[in-house]
C-alpha positions as CSV (number, residue, x, y, z in Angstrom):
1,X,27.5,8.6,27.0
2,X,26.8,10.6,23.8
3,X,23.4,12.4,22.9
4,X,23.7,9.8,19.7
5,X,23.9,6.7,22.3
6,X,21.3,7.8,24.8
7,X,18.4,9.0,21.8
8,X,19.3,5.6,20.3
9,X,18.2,4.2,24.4
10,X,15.3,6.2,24.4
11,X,14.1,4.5,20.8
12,X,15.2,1.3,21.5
13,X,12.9,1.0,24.8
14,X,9.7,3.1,23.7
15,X,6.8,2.0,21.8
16,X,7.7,-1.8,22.5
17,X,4.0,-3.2,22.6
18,X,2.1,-0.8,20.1
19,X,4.6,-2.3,17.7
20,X,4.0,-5.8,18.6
21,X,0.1,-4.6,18.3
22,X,0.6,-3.7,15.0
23,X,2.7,-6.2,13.8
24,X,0.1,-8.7,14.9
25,X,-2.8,-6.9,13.2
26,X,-0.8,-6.6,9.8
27,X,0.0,-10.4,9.7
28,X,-3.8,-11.1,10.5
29,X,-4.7,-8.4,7.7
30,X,-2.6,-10.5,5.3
31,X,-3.6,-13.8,5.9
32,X,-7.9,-13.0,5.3
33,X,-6.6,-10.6,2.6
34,X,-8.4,-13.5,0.1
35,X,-11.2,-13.6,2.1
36,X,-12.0,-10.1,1.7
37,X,-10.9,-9.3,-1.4
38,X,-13.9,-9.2,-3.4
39,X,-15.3,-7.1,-1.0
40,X,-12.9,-4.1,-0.8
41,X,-13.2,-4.1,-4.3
42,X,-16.2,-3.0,-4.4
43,X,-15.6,0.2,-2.7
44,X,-16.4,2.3,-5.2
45,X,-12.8,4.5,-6.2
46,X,-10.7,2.6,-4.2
47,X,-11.8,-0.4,-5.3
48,X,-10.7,-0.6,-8.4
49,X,-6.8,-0.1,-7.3
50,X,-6.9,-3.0,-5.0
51,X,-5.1,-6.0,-6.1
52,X,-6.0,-9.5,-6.8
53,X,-4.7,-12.3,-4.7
54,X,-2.5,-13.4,-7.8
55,X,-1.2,-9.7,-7.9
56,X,-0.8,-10.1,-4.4
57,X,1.8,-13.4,-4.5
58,X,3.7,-12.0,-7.5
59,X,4.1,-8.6,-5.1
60,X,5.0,-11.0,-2.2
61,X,7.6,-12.6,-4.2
62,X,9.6,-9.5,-5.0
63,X,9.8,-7.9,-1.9
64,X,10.6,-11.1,-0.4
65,X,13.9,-10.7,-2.9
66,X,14.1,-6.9,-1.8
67,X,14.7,-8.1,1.5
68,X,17.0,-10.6,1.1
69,X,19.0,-8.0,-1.0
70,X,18.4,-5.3,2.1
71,X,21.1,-8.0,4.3
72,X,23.9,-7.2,1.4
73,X,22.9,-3.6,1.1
74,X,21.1,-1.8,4.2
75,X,23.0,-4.2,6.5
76,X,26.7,-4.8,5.3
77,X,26.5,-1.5,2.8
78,X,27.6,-3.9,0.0
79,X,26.2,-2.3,-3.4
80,X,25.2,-5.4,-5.1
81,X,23.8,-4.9,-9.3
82,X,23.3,-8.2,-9.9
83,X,20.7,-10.1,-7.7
84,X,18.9,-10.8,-10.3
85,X,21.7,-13.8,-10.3
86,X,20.4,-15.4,-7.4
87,X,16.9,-15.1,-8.5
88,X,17.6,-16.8,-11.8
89,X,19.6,-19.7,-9.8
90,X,17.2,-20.7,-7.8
91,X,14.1,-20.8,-10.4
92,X,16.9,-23.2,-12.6
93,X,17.1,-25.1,-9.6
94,X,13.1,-26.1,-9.6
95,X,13.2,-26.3,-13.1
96,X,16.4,-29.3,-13.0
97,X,14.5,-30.8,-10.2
98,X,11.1,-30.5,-10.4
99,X,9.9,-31.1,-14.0
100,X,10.5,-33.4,-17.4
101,X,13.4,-31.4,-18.5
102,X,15.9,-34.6,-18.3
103,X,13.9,-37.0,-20.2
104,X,16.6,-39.6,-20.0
105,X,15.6,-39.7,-15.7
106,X,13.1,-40.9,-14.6
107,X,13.1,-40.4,-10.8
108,X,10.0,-39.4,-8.3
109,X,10.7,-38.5,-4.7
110,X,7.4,-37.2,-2.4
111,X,6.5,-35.1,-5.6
112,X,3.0,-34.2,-6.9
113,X,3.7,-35.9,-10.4
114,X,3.0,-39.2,-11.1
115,X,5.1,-42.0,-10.2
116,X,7.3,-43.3,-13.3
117,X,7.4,-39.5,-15.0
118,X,9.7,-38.7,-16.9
119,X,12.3,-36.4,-15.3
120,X,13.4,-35.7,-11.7
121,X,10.3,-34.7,-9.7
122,X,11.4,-34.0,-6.2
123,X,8.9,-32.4,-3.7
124,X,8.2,-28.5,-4.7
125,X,9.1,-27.8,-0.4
126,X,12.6,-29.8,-0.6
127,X,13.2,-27.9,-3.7
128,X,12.5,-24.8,-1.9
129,X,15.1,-25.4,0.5
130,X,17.5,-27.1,-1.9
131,X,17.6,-24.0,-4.3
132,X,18.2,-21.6,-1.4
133,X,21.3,-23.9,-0.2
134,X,22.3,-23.9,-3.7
135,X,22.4,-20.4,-4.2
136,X,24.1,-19.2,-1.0
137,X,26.8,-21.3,-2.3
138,X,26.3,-19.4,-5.8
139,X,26.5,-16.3,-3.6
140,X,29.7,-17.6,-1.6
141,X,31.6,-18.8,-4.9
142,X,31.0,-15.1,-6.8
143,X,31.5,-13.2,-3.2
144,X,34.8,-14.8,-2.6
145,X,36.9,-12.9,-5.7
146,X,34.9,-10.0,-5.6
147,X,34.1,-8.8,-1.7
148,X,38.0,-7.5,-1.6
149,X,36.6,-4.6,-3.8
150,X,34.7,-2.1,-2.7
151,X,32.1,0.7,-3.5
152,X,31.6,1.5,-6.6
153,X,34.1,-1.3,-8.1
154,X,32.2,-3.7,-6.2
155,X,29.0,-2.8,-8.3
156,X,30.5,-3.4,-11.4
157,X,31.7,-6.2,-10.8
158,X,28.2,-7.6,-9.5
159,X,26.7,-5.7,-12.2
160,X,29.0,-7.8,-14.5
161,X,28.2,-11.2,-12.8
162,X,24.2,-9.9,-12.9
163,X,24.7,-10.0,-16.9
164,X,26.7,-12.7,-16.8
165,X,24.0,-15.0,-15.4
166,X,21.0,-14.3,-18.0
167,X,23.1,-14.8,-20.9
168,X,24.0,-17.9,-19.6
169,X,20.8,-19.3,-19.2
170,X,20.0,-18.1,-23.2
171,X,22.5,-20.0,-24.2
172,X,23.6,-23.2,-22.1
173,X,21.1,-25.4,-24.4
174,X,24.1,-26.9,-26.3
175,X,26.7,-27.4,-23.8
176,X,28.4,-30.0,-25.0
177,X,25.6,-31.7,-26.6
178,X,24.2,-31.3,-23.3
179,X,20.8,-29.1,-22.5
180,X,21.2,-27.5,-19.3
181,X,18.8,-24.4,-19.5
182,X,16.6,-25.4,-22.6
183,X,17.7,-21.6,-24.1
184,X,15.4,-19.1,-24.5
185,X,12.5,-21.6,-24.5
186,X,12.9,-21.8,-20.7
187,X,12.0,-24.7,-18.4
188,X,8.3,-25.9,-18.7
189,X,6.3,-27.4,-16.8
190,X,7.3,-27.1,-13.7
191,X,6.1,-29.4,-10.6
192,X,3.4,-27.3,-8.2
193,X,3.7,-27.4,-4.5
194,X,1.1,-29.5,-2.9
195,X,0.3,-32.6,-0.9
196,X,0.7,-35.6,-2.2
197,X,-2.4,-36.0,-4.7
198,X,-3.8,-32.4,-3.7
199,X,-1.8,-29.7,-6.1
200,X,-1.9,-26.4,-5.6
201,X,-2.5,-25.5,-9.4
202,X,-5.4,-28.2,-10.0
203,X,-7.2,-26.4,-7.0
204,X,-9.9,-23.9,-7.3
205,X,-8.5,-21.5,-4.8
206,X,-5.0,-22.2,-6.6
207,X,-4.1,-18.5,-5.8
208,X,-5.3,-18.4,-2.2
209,X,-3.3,-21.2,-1.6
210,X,0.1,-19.6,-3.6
211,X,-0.5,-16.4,-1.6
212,X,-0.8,-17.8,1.9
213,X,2.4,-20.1,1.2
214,X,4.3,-16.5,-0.3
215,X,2.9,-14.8,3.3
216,X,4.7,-17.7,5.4
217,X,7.8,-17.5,3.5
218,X,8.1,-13.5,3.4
219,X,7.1,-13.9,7.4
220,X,9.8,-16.7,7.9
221,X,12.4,-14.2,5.4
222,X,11.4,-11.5,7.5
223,X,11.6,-13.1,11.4
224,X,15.4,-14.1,9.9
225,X,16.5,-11.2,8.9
226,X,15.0,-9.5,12.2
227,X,17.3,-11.9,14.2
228,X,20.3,-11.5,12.1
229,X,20.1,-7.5,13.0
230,X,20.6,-7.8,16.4
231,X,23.1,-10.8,16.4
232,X,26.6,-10.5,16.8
233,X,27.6,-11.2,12.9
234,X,24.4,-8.3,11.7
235,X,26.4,-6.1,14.4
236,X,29.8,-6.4,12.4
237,X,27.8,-6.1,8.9
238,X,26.6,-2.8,10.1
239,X,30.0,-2.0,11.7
240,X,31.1,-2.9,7.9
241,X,28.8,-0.7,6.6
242,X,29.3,2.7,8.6
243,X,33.4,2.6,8.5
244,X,35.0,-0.8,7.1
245,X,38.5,0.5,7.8
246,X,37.8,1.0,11.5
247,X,35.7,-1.9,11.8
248,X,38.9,-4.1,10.4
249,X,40.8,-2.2,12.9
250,X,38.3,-3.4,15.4
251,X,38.7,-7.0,14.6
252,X,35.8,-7.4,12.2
253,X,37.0,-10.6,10.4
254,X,35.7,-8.4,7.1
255,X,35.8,-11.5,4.4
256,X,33.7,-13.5,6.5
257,X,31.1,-11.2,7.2
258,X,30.6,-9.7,3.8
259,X,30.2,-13.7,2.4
260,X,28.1,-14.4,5.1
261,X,25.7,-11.5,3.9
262,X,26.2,-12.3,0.2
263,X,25.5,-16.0,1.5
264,X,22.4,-15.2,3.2
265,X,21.3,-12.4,0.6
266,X,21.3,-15.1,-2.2
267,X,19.8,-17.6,0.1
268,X,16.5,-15.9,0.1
269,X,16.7,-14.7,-3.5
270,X,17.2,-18.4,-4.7
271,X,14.0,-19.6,-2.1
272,X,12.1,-16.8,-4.0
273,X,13.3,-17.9,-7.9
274,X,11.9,-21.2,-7.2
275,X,8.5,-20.3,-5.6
276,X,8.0,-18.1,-8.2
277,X,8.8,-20.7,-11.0
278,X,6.5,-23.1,-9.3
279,X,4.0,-20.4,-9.2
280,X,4.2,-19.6,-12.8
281,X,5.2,-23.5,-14.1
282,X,8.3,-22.2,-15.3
283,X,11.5,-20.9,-15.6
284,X,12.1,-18.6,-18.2
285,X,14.9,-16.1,-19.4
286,X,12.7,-13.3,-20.4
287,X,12.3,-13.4,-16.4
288,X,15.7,-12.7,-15.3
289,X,16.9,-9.6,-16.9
290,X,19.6,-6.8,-15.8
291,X,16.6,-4.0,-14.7
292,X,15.2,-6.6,-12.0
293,X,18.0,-6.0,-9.8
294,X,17.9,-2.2,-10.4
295,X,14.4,-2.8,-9.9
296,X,14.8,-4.7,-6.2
297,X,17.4,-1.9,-5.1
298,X,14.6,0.8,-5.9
299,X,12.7,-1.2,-3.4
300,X,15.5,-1.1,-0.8
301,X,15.9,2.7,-1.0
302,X,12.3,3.8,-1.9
303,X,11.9,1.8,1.8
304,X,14.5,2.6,4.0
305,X,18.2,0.8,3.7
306,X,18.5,-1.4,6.4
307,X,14.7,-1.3,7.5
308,X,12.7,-4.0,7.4
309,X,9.4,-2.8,7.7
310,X,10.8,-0.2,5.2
311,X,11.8,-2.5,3.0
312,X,8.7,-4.0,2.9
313,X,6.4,-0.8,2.4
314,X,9.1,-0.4,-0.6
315,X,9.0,-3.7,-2.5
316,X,5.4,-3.9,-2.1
317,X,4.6,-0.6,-3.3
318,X,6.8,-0.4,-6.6
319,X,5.4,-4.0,-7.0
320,X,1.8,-3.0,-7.2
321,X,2.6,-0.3,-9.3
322,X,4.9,-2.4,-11.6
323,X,2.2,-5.5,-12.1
324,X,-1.7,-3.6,-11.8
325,X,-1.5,0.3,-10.2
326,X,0.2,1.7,-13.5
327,X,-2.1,-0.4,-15.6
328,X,-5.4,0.7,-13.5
329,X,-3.9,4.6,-13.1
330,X,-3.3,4.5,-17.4
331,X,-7.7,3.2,-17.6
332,X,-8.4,6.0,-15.2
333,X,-7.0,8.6,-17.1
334,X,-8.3,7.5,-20.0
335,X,-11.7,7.0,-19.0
336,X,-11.1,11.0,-18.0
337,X,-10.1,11.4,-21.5
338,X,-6.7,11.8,-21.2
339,X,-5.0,9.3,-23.9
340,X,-1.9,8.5,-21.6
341,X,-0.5,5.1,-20.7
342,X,2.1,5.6,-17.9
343,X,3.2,1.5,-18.2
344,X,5.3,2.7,-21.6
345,X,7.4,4.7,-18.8
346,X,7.4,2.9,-15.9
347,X,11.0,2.8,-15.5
348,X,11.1,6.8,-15.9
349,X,8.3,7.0,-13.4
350,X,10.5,4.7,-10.9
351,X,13.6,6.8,-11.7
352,X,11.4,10.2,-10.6
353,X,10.1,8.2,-7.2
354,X,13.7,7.4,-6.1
355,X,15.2,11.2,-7.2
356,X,12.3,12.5,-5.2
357,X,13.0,10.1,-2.5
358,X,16.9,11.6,-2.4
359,X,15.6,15.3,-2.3
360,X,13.0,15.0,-0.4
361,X,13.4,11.9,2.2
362,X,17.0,10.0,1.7
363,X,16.3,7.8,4.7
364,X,13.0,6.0,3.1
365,X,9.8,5.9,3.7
366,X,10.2,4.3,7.0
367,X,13.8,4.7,7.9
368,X,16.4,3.0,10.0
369,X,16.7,4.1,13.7
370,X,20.1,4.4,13.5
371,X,19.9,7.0,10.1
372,X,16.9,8.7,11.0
373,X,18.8,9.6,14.3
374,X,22.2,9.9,12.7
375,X,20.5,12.3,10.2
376,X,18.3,14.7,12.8
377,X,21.0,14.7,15.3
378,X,24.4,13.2,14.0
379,X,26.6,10.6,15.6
380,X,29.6,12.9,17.1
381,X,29.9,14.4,20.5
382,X,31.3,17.1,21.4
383,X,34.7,18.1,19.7
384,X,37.6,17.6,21.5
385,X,39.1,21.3,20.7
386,X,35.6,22.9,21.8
387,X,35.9,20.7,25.2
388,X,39.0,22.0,25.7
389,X,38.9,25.8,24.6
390,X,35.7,26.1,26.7
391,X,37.6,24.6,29.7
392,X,40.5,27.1,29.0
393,X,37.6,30.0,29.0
394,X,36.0,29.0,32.1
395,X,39.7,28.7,33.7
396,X,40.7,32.0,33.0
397,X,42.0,34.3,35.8
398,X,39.7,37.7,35.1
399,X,43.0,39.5,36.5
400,X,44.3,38.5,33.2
401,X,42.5,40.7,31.2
């Protein structure tokens, strides 16, 4: 067994339950996170760059997307530029079946509207589920043409799908006399999750209640794509990913896998576009632009490709900084007297985090097992011409000489 094979041993069986114990402490964190809000920010310093519970679900959203996208690109190595797609998809979803947009319905199914609204008002957790499915078949239908290519082909071609999508939203009011996307006005309102006759957005603790719902789906996103790692099909995506030509040679049925992971990628993505629309009572274009998917892949690198718990140290981090810490860094410095807003170059300052991070730390934050190892120690054992020239050394009749 190679030195590779038996560190990887060592990892796999050390550290077992302070993991667990931290795991468990984290999850308990995040769900009284609203209850003690209020009074970490009072801290003073520190205070002021904690983030409100409304903050917190918009954060939750987009690294529940970063790690969906982390199956197509830590897991299978597929470089995917346009998961912003997905994200659109499924928000389109909730808005076709959870609001007043088709006047000429009228049809109510365990939905918080009324009864006899106009529209199709399905229940906000079908919908859920519903945009998901539809999405993983988005995923399969762009996947199957595309998934032949590879590396950097691959991106463009997602990259061109990832345009593709946004566009059409803008403009698919007039299909035909037919208004699919209600163009750049966007889908409005949208139905809230709830209960029957209690609604999440009528509710006092309306954010409270949109956070712990985000925390149960990024926990349920997250147990999934823990499971899929270890399982057979995450073992060919990661076969895929370190050497596709062998891993065809292998048997890897490559087609299959790569749709599966595009399929379950979008999945997520399309769960998270319609959460978020509920959240924010709409779906609208301005949402779904190109730098959102470069955004989510700064997650997935910033983290650790292919790391969960790196993955979502990444997404939540470049979230806060994207919706408050920029924003609270800028009052800062200008309450030092230093006139500088950083949130005119928050792009720039992401594009500095992730050149630093490939100097500095091209793993992640937290990364991989497999790469951290792979990059201290490497993967190969010992070449076979050294095996066999120090053989013929140690052979050698001294009378020789």
């Amino acid at each position: 067994m190679s030195k590779f094979s038996d560190r990887m041993g060592e990892v796999r069986s050390g550290g077992t339950g302070r993991t667990y114990a931290i795991i468990i402490g984290l999850v308990v964190l995040a769900f009284i996170y609203p209850e003690i809000v209020d009074s970490l920010q009072d801290i003073p310093i520190i205070g002021d760059f904690i983030p409100r519970t409304d903050s917190m679900v918009v954060m939750i959203v987009f690294t529940m997307m970063a790690v969906g996208l982390n199956v197509v690109v830590g897991y299978a190595g597929l470089l995917d530029l346009g998961y912003v797609a997905f994200y659109a998809a499924g928000a389109y979803t909730a808005g076709w079946l959870a609001s007043g947009h088709f006047e000429d319905v009228s049809f109510t199914f365990l939905s918080t509207a009324p009864d006899g609204a106009p529209g199709i008002h399905i229940s906000m957790w079908l919908v859920l589920i519903i945009a998901g499915a539809f999405t993983a078949l988005v995923g399969i239908l762009i996947g199957l043409p595309t998934l032949r290519l590879r590396g950097d082909y691959l991106a463009i071609v997602t990259l061109g799908f990832g345009e593709i999508v946004p566009q059409f939203v803008r403009n698919a009011d007039n299909l035909g006399g037919f208004d699919l996307t209600a163009g750049t006005f966007g889908i409005s309102p949208i139905d809230s999750l709830g209960f029957g006759g209690f609604v999440f957005r009528t509710e006092s603790n309306r954010a409270q209640l949109f956070y712990w719902t985000a925390v149960v789906l990024l926990l349920f996103t997250v147990f999934c794509c823990y499971r899929l790692q270890n399982s057979r099909l995450g073992r060919a995506w990661i076969a895929i990913r370190e050497d596709e030509t062998a891993a065809a040679a292998m048997g890897v049925p490559l087609m299959r896998a790569k749709t599966w992971a595009y399929a379950i990628g979008a999945f997520f993505g399309g769960v998270a576009g319609a959460f978020y629309s509920s959240f924010k009572a709409g779906a609208f274009p301005a949402d779904f632009y190109f730098n959102i998917s470069v955004f989510l892949l700064s997650m997935v690198i910033l983290g650790g490709m292919g790391s969960l718990a790196g993955v979502i140290v990444g997404g939540m981090l470049l979230g806060y900084l994207n919706i408050e810490g920029l924003a609270t860094i800028g009052s800062k410095m200008q309450e030092g007297g230093l006139d500088f807003d950083p949130t005119k170059y928050q792009f720039g300052i992401y594009g500095v985090i992730i050149v630093l991070m490939m100097l500095f730390r091209p793993t992640g934050l937290i990364p991989e097992r497999r790469h951290k190892i792979e990059m201290a120690e490497g993967v190969h054992d010992t070449p076979l011409y050294d095996v066999t020239h120090e053989g013929a050394l140690t052979d050698r009749d001294p009378s020789d000489d």
